[in-house]
C-alpha positions, 0 to 999 in steps of 0.5 A: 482459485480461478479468481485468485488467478483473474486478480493476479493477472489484473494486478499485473496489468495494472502494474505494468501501466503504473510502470509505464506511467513512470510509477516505481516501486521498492518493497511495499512501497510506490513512489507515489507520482508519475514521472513520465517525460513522454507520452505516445499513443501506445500508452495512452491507448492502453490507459484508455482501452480502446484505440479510439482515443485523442489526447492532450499531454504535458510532460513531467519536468523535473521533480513535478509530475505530468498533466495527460488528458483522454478522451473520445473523439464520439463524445467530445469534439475538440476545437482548441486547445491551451497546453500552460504552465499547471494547466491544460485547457481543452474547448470543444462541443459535448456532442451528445447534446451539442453543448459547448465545453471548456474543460481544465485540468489543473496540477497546480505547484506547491509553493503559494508565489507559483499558485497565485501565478496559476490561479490568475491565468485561469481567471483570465482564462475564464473571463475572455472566454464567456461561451460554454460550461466550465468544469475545472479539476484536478490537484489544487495542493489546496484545501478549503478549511481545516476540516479537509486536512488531518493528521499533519502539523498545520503550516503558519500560512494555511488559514491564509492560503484557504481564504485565499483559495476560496476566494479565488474560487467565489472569483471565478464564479464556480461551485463544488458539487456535492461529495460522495465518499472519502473526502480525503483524496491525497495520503501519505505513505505512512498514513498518518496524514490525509488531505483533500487536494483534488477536486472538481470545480463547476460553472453555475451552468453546469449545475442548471444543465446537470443539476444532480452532478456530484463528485466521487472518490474512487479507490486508490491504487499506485498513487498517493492521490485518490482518483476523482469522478464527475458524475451525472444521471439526468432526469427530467423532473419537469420545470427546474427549481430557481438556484441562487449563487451569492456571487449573483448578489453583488450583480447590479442587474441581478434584481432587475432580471428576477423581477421581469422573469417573475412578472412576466410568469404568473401563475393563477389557479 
């Protein structure tokens, strides 16, 4: 009986932050995005659970949700900031480890004329700003091939929105960790169909730092998307093995850099 009374209270308190996140209800249905026009440091307190928390909103406008980025001041230390069309671009120190960070949290539109626009802001984003690791994730209202979509009449356009999207992809020189769990992370309210819409998006010098990172799908609760979460456990293994990323291929200095670092480390024995 007690536990059934821990999970009540619980799911009353998580209700509560759904409506104060703009989420509303009507018989066992949710409206499934979050449609808050103002963000206070009251709400983002209680998303977070402690007081000690900066953050980093853009509103919902009209029909389109919001973008809200949290985090501690303890870990990351934020020195800019780009608050954009689909997109809010944090820059800071990791001060752990006293690494560099862009991190961008997309919410990308649907239609394929805004996405291109969305698509080449980030790619100049990331081209004049060369310091640091690069993680990019959020909802892409994009999937990569047919298997990350079930159960929905496929569009005329879709296959040529995947290559266009994995194109984009291989442009900015950045990789999707491994999954770990459900693929899908949207789903439509009847169930019928499932899509993999969100996901995380890493430089290769992420993976060289945190070469175990993986992404996860987490439980879904008021919103029709999947919470996502990047995830890391370091050890130290000794000497890293060589990775390779086919966009290095196509960099004439590539072969040159392989064979000085090879030469120059022999081994004998």
């Amino acid at each position: 009986m007690q536990d059934n009374n821990n999970n009540s209270k619980e799911a009353e308190i998580l209700w509560q932050l759904a409506k104060e996140l703009g989420v509303s209800g009507w018989n066992d249905n949710i409206k499934q995005e979050s449609k808050k026009e103002m963000v206070d440091r009251s709400l983002c307190q209680a998303v977070w659970g402690d007081s000690e928390v900066q953050w980093e909103a853009q509103p919902a406008t009209n029909t389109a949700g919001g973008i809200l980025c949290l985090w501690s001041e303890k870990y990351f230390r934020l020195e800019r900031k780009i608050n954009g069309f689909g997109y809010i671009m944090l820059s800071g120190k990791w001060i752990q480890e006293d690494l560099s960070l862009n991190i961008v949290n997309i919410y990308s539109p649907c239609d394929i004329q805004r996405k291109h626009v969305l698509w080449e802001t980030i790619l100049q984003l990331k081209n004049h700003n060369q310091g640091g690791l690069w993680c990019i994730l959020g909802d892409f209202n994009s999937i990569r091939n047919s298997s990350e979509r079930v159960g929905a009449c496929h569009r005329v356009l879709e296959d040529g929105g995947s290559r266009e999207f994995n194109a984009w992809i291989e442009e900015l020189e950045v990789v999707e960790p491994a999954w770990v769990g459900n693929k899908f992370t949207w789903v439509r309210p009847n169930g019928l169909s499932r899509s993999k819409l969100d996901r995380f998006l890493v430089s290769a010098d992420w993976l060289t730092r945190w070469p175990d990172t993986a992404q996860h799908t987490l439980e879904r609760n008021f919103s029709d998307h999947c919470p996502i979460l990047l995830k890391s456990r370091s050890s130290d293994w000794g000497p890293k093995p060589f990775r390779i990323m086919d966009c290095w291929l196509s960099n004439a200095s590539f072969k040159k850099v392989v064979v000085e670092n090879w030469t120059s480390n022999q081994l004998s024995g």
